[in-house]
N, C-alpha and C positions, 0 to 999 in steps of 0.2 A: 962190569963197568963199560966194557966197550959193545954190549947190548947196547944197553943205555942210551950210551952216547949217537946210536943208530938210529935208536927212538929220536930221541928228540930232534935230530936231522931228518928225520924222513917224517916230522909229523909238521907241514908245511901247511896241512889243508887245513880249515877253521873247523868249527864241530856244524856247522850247517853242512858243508859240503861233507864232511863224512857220515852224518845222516844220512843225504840225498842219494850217497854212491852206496851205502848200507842196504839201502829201500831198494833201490835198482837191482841190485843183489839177488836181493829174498824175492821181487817180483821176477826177473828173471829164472829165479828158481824155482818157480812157481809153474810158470808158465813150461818150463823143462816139465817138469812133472805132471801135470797133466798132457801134454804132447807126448809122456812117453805111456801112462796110462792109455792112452784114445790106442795105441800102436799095439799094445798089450791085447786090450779088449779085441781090436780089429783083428789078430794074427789066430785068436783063439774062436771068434768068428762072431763074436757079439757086436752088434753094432750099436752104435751110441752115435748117429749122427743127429749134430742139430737140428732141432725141428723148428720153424718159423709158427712163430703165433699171430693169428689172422688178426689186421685191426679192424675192427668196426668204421673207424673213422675214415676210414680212407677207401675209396671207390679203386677195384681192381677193375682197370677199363679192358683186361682181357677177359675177362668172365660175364659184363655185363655193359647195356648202352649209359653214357652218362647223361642225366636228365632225361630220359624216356619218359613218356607219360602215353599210359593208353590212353587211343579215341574216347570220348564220352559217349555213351547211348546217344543215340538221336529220336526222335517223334517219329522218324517213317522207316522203313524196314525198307531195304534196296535190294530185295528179291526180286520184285519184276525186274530191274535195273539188271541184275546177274541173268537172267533168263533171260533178257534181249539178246546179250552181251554171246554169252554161250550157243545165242542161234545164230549169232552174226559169225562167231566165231565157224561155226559147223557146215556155216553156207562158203567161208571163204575158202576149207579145206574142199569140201566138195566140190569146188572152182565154180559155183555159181554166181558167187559172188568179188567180183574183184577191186 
């Protein structure tokens, strides 16, 4: 009788809010358990760390330029241009040219 009577004095909360402290609970409990699995695995030397999955959709601008676009071919070939360039260069080191 004097259970009882405890009950109904300590049951103050509505049934939403003992739902929501219920669910907190069992997620909390949850999350204990796996936090103590990872600790398990880890101690016994398996490792089970997260691994991130690459998205497609999103440009990693440490791996790669954003909007790059290669030169297009052009109509003339800039070999002479580079063979000028390489004598001019070879005449400067040999201080003929200053």
């Amino acid at each position: 009788m004097l259970s009882e009577a405890r009950a109904r004095l300590a049951n103050t909360k509505g049934k939403k809010a003992k739902r929501k402290a219920r669910e907190k609970q069992l997620e909390e409990a949850r999350r204990m358990a796996a936090l103590q699995k990872r600790r398990e695995l880890k101690a016994a030397g398996i490792e089970t760390g997260k691994r991130k999955r690459k998205r497609r959709d999103i440009v990693d601008y440490n791996e790669e330029v954003p909007f790059q676009k290669p030169a297009p071919k052009g109509m003339c070939t800039c070999q002479r241009e580079a063979f000028v360039l390489g004598v001019c260069m070879q005449m400067v080191l040999d201080g003929r040219l200053s």
